[in-house]
DRENTORKOL-3810 file (N, C-alpha, C; in nm, 4 decimals):
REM DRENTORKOL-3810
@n.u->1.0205; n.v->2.1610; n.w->-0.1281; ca.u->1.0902; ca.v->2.2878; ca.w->-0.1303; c.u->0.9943; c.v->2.4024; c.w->-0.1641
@n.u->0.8615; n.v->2.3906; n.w->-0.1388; ca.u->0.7787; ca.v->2.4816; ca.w->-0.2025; c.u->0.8016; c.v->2.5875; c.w->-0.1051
@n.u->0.8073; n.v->2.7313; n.w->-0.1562; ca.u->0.7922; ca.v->2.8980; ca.w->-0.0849; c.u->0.9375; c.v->2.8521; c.w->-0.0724
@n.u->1.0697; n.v->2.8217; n.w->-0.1050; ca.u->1.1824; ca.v->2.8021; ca.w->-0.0636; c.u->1.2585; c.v->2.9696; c.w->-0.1690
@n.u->1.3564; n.v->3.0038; n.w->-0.0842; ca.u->1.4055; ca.v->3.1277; ca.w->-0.1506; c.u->1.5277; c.v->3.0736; c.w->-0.2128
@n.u->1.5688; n.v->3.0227; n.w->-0.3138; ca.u->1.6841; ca.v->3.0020; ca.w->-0.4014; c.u->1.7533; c.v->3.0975; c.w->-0.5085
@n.u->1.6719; n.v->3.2331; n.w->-0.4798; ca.u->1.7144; ca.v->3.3240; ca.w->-0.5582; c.u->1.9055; c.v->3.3617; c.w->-0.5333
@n.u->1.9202; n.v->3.3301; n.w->-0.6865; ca.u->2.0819; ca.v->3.3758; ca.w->-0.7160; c.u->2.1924; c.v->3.2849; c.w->-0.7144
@n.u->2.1261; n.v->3.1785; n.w->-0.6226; ca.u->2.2057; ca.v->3.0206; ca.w->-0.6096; c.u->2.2719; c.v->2.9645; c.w->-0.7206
@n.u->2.3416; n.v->2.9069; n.w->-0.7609; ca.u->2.4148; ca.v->2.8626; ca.w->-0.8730; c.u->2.3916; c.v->2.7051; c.w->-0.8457
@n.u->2.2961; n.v->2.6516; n.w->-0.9068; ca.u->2.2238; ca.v->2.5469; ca.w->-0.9104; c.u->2.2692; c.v->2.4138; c.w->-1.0592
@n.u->2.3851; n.v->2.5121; n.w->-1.1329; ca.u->2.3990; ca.v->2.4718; ca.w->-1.3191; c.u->2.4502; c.v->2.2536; c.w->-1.2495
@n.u->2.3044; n.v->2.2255; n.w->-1.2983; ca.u->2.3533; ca.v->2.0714; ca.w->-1.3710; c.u->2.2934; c.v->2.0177; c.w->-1.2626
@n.u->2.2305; n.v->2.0644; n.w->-1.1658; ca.u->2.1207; ca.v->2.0303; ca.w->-1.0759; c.u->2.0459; c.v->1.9208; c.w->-1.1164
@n.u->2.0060; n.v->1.8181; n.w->-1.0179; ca.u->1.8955; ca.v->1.7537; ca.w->-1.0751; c.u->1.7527; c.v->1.8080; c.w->-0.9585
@n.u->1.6511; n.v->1.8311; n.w->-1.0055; ca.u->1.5607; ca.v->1.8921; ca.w->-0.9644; c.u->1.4289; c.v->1.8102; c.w->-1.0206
@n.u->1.4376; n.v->1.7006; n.w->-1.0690; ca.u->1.3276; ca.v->1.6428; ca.w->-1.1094; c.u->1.2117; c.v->1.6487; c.w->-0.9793
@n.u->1.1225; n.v->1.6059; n.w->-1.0183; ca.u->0.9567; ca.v->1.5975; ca.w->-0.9206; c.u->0.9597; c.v->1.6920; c.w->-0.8103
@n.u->1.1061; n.v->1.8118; n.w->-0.7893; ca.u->1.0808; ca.v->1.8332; ca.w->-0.7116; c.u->0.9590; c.v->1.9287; c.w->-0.7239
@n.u->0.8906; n.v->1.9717; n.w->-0.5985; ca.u->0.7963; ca.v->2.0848; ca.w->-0.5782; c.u->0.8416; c.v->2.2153; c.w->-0.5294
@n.u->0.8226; n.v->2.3293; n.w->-0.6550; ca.u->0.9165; ca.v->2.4749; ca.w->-0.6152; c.u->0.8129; c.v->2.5286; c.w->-0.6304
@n.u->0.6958; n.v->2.5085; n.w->-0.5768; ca.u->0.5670; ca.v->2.6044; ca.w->-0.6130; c.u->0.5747; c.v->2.7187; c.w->-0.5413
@n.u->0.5794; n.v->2.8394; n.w->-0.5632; ca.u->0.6079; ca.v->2.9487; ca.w->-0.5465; c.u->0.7615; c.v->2.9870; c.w->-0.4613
@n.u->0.8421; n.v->2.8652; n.w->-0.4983; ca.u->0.9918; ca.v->2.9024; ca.w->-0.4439; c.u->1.0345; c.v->3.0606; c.w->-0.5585
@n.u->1.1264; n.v->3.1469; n.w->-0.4912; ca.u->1.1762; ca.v->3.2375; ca.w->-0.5193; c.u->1.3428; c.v->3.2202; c.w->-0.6068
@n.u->1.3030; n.v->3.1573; n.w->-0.7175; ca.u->1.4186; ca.v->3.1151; ca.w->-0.8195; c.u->1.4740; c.v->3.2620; c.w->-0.9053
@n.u->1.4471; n.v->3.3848; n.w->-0.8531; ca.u->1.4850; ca.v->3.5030; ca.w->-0.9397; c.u->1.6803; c.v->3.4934; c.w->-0.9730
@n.u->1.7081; n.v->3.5346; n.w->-1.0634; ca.u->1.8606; ca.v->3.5217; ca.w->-1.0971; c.u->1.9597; c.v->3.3887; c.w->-1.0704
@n.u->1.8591; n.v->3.3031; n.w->-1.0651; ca.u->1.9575; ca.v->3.1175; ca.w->-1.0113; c.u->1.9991; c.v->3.1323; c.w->-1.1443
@n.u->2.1240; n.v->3.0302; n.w->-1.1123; ca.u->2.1895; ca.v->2.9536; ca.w->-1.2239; c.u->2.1368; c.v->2.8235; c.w->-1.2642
@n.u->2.0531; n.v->2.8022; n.w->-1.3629; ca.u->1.9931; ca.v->2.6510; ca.w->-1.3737; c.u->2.0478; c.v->2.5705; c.w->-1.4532
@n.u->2.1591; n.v->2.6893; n.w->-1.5734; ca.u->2.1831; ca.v->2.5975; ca.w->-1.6908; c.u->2.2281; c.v->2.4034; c.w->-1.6525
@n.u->2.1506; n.v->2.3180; n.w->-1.7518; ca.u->2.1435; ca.v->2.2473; ca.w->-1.7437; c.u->2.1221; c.v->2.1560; c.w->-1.6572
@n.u->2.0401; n.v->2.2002; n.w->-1.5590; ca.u->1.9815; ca.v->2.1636; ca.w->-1.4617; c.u->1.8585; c.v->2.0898; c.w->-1.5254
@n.u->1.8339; n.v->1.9745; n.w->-1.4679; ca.u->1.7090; ca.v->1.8876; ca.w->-1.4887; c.u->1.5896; c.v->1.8794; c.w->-1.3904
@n.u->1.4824; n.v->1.9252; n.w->-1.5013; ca.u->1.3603; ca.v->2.0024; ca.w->-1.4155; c.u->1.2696; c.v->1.9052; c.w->-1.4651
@n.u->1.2755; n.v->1.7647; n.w->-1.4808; ca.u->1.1356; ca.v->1.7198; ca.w->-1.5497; c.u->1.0407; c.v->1.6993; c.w->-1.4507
@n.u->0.9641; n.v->1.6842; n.w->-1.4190; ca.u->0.8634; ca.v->1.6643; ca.w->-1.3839; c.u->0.8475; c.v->1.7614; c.w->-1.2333
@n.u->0.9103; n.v->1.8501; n.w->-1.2639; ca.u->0.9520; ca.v->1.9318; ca.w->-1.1339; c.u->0.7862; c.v->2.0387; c.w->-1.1239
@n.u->0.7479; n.v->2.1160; n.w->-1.0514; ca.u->0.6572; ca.v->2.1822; ca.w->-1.0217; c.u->0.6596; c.v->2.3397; c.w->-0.9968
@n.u->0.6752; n.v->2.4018; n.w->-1.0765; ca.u->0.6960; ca.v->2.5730; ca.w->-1.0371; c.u->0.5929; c.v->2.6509; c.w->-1.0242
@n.u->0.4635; n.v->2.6253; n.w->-1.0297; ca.u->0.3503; ca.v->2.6916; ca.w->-0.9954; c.u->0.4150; c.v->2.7796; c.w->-0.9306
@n.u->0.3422; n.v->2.9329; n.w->-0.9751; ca.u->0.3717; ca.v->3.0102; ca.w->-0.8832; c.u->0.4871; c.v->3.0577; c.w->-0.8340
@n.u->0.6165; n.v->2.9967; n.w->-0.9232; ca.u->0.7266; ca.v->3.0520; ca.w->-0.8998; c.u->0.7936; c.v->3.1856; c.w->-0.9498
@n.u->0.9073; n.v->3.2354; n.w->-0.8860; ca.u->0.9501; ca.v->3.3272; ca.w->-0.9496; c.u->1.0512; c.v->3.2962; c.w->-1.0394
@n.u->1.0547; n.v->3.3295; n.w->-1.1400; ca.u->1.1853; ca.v->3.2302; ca.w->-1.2121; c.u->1.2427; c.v->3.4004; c.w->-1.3012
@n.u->1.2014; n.v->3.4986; n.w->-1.2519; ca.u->1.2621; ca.v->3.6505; ca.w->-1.2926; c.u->1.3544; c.v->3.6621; c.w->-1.3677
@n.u->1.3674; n.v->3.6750; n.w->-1.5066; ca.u->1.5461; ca.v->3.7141; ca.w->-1.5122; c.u->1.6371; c.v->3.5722; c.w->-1.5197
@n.u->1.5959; n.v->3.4582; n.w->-1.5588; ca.u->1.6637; ca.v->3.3214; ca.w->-1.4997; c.u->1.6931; c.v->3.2555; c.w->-1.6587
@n.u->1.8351; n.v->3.1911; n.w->-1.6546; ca.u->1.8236; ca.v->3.1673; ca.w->-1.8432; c.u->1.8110; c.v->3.0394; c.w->-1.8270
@n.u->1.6519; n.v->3.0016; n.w->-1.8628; ca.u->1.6620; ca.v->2.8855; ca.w->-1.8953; c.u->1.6541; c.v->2.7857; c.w->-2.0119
@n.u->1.7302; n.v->2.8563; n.w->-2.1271; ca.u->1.7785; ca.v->2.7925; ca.w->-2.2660; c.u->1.8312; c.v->2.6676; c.w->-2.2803
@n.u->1.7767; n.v->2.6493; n.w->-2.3644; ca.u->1.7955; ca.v->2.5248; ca.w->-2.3937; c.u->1.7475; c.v->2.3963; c.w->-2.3125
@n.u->1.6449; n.v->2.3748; n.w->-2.1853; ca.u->1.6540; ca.v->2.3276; ca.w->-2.1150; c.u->1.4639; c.v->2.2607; c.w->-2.1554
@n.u->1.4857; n.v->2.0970; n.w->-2.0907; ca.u->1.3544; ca.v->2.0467; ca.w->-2.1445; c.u->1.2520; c.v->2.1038; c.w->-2.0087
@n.u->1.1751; n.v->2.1780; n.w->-2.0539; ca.u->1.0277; ca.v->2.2250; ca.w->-1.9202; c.u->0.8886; c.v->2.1459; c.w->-2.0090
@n.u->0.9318; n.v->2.0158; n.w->-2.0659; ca.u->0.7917; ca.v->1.9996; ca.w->-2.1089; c.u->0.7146; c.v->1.9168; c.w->-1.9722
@n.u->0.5421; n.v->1.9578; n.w->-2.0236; ca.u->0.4743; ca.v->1.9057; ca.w->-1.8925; c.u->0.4621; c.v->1.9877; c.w->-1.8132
@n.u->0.6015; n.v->2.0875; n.w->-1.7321; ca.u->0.5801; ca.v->2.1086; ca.w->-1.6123; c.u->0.4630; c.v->2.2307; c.w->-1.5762
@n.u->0.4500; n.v->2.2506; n.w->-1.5036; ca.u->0.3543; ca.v->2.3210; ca.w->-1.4363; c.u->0.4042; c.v->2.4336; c.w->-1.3678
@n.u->0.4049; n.v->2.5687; n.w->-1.4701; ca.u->0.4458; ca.v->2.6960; ca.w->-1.4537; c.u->0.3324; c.v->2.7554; c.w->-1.4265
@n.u->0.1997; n.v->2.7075; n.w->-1.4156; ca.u->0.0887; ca.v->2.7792; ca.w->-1.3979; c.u->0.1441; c.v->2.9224; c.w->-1.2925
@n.u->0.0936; n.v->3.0577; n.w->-1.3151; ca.u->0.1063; ca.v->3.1660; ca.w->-1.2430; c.u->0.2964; c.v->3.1817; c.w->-1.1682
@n.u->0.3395; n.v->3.1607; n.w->-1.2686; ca.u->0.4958; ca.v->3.1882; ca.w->-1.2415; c.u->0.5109; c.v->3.3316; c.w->-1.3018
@n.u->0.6161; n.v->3.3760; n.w->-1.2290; ca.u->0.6771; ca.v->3.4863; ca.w->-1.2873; c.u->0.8248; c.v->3.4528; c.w->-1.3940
@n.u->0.8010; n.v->3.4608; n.w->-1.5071; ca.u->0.9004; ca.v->3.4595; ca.w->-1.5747; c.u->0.9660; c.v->3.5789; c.w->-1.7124
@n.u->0.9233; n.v->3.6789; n.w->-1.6531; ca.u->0.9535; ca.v->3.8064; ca.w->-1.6598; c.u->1.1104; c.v->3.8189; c.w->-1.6994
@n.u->1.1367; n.v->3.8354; n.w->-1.8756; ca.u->1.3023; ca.v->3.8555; ca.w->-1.8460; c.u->1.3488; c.v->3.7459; c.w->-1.8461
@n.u->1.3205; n.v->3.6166; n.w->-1.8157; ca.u->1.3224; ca.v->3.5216; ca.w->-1.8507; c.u->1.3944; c.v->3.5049; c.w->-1.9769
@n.u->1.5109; n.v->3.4190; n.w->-1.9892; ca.u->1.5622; ca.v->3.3931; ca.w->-2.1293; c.u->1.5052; c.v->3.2488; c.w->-2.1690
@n.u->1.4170; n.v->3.1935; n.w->-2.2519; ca.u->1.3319; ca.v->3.0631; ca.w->-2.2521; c.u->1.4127; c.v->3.0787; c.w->-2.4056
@n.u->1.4932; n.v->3.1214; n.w->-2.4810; ca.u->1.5299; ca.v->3.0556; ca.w->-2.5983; c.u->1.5723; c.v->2.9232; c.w->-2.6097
@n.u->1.4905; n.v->2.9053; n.w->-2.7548; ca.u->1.5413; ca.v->2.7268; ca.w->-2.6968; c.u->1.4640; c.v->2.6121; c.w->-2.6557
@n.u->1.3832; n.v->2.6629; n.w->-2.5705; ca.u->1.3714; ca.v->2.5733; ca.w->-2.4402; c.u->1.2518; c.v->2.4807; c.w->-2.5316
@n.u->1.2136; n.v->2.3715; n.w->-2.5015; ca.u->1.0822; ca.v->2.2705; ca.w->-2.4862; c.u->0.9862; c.v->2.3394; c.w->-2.4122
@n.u->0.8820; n.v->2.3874; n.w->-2.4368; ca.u->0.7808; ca.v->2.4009; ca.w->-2.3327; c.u->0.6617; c.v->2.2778; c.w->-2.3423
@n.u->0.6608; n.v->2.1921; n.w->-2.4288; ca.u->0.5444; ca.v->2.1228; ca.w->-2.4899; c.u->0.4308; c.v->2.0495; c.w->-2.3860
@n.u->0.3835; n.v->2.1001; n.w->-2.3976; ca.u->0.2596; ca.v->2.0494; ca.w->-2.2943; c.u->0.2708; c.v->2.1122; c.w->-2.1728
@n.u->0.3733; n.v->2.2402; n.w->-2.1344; ca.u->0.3482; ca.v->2.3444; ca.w->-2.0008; c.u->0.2704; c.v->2.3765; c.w->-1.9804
@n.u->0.2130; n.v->2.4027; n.w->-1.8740; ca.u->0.0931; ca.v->2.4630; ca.w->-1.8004; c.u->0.1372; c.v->2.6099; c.w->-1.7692
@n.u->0.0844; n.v->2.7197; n.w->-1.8292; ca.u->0.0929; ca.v->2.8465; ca.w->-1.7965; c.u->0.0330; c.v->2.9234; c.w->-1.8310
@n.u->-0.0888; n.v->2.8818; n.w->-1.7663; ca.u->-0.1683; ca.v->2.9650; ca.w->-1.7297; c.u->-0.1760; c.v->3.0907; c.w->-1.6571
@n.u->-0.1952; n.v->3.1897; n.w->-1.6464; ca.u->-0.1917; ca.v->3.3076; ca.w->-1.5454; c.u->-0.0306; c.v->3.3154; c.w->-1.5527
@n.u->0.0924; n.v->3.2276; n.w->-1.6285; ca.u->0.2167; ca.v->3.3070; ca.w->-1.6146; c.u->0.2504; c.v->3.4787; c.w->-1.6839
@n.u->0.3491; n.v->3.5126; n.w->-1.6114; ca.u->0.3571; ca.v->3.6623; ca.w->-1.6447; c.u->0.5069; c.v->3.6044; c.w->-1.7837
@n.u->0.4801; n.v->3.6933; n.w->-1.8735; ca.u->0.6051; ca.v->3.6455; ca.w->-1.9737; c.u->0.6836; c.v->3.7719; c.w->-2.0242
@n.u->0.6300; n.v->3.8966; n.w->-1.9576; ca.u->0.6802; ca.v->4.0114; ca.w->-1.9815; c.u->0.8313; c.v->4.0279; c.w->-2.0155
@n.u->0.8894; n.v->4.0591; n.w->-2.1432; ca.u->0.9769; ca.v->4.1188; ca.w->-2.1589; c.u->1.0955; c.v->3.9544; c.w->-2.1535
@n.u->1.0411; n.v->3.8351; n.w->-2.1993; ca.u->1.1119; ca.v->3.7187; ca.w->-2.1923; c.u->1.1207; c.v->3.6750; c.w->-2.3050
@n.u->1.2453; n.v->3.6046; n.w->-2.3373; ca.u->1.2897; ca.v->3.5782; ca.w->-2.4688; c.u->1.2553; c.v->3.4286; c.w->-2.5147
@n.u->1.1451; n.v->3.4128; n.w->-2.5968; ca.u->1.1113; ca.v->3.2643; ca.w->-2.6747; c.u->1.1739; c.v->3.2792; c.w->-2.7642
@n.u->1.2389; n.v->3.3331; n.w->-2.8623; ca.u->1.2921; ca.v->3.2594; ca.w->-2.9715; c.u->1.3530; c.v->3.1010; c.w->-2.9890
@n.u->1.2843; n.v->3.0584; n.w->-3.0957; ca.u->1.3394; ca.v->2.9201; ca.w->-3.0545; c.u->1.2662; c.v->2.8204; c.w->-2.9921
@n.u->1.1861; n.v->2.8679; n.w->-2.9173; ca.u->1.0949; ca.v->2.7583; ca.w->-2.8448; c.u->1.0152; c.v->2.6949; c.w->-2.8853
@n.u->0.9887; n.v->2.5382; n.w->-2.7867; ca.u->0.8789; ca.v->2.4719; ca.w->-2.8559; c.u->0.7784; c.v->2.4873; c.w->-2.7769
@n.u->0.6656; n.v->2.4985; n.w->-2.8153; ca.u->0.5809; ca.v->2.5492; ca.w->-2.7459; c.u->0.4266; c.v->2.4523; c.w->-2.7846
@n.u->0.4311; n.v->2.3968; n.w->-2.8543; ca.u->0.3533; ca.v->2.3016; ca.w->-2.8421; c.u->0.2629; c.v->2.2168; c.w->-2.8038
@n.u->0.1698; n.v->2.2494; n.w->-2.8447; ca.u->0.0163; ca.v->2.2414; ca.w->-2.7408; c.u->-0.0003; c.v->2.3330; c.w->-2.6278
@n.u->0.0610; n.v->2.4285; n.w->-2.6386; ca.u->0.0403; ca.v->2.4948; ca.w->-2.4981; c.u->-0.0825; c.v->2.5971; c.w->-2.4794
@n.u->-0.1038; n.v->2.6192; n.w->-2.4326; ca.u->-0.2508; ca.v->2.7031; ca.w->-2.4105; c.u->-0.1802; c.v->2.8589; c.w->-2.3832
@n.u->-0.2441; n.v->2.9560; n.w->-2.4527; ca.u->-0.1933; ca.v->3.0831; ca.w->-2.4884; c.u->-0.3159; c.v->3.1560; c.w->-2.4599
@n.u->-0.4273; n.v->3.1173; n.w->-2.4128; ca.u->-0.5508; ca.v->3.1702; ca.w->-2.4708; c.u->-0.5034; c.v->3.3151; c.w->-2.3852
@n.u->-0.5720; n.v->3.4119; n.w->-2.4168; ca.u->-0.6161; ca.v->3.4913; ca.w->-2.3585; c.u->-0.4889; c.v->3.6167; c.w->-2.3091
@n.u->-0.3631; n.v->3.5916; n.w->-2.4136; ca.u->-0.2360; ca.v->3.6358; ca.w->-2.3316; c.u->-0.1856; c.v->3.7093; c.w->-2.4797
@n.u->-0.1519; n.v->3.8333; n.w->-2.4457; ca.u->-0.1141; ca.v->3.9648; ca.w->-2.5787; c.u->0.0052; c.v->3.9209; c.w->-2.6013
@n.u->0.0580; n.v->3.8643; n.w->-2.6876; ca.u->0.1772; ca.v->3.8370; ca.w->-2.7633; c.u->0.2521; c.v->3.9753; c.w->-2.8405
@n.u->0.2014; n.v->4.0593; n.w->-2.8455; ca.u->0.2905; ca.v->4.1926; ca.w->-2.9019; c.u->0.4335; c.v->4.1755; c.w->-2.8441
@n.u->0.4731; n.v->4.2443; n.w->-2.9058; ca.u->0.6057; ca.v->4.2396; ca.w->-2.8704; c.u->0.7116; c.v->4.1351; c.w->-2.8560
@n.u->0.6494; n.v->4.0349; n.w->-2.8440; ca.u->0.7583; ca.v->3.9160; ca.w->-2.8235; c.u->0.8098; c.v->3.8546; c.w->-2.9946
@n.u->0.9263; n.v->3.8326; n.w->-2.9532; ca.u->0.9796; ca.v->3.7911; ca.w->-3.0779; c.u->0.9480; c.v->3.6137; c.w->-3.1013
@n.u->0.8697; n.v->3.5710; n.w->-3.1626; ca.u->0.8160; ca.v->3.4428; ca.w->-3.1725; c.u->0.9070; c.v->3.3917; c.w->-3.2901
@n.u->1.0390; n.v->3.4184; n.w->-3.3422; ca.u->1.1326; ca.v->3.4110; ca.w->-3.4548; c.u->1.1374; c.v->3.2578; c.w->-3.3873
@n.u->1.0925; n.v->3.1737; n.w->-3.5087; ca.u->1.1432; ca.v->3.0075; ca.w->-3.5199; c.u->1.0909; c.v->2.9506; c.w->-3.3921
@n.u->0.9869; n.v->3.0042; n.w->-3.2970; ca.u->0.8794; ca.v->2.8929; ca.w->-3.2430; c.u->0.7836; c.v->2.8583; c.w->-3.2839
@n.u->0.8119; n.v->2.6782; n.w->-3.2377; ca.u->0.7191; ca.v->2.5515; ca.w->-3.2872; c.u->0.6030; c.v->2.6457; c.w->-3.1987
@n.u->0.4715; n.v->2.6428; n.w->-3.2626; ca.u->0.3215; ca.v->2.6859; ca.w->-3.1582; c.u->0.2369; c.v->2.6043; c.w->-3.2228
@n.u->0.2582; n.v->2.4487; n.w->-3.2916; ca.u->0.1686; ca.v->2.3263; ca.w->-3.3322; c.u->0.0901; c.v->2.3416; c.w->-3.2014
@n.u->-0.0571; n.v->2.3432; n.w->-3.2680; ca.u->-0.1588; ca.v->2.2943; ca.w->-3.1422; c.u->-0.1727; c.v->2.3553; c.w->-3.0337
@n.u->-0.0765; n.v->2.4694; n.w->-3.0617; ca.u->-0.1123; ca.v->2.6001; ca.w->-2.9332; c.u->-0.2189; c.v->2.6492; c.w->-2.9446
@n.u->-0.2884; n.v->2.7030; n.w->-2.8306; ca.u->-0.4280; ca.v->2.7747; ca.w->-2.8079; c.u->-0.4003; c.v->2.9062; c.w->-2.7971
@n.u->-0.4424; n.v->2.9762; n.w->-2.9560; ca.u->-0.3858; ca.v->3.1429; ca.w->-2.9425; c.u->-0.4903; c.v->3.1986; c.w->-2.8936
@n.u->-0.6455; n.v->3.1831; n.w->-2.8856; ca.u->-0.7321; ca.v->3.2403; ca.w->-2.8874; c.u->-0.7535; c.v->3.3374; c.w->-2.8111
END
């Protein structure tokens, strides 16, 4: 499903495992409780998309847009996101865990009660 446009789709309780959404256009979907393990979003747009409470550990958000993004909640532990955009997206709550941060301005974000064990702030 990679470059696939799913923006706005109501997707809630989906199973989406291994799939590949690398740069699919996920802006405003419904994912709640949708199962994304081992799924692939490189490069996706995930704009504006609430994905609380939901396990994203592992996956591979490298260069996603998740802008607005509601991630309260969520597992990120061992995500790849690198080059993701996180502008104006809500972690509270998250685990974030081992994740690599290097190089990315955290101002502004409310980091209230995220796990960042073994995160790379540098």
């Amino acid at each position: 499903l990679s470059g696939v446009d799913l923006s706005k789709r109501d997707m809630r309780g989906f199973d989406l495992s291994k799939v590949n959404l690398s740069g699919a256009n996920l802006r405003g979907a419904l994912l709640a409780k949708a199962s994304l393990s081992g799924a692939v979003l490189h490069g996706a747009d995930l704009s504006g998309v609430d994905l609380s409470k939901l396990d994203l550990s592992g996956i591979d958000m490298s260069n996603a847009n998740l802008s607005g993004a509601n991630l309260a909640g969520v597992n990120l532990t061992g995500c790849l996101l690198a080059g993701t955009t996180l502008t104006g997206a809500s972690l509270k709550g998250a685990n974030m865990t081992g994740v690599d941060l290097s190089k990315r301005d955290l101002r502004g974000f409310d980091l209230t009660g995220v796990n960042l064990t073994g995160a790379n702030l540098s």
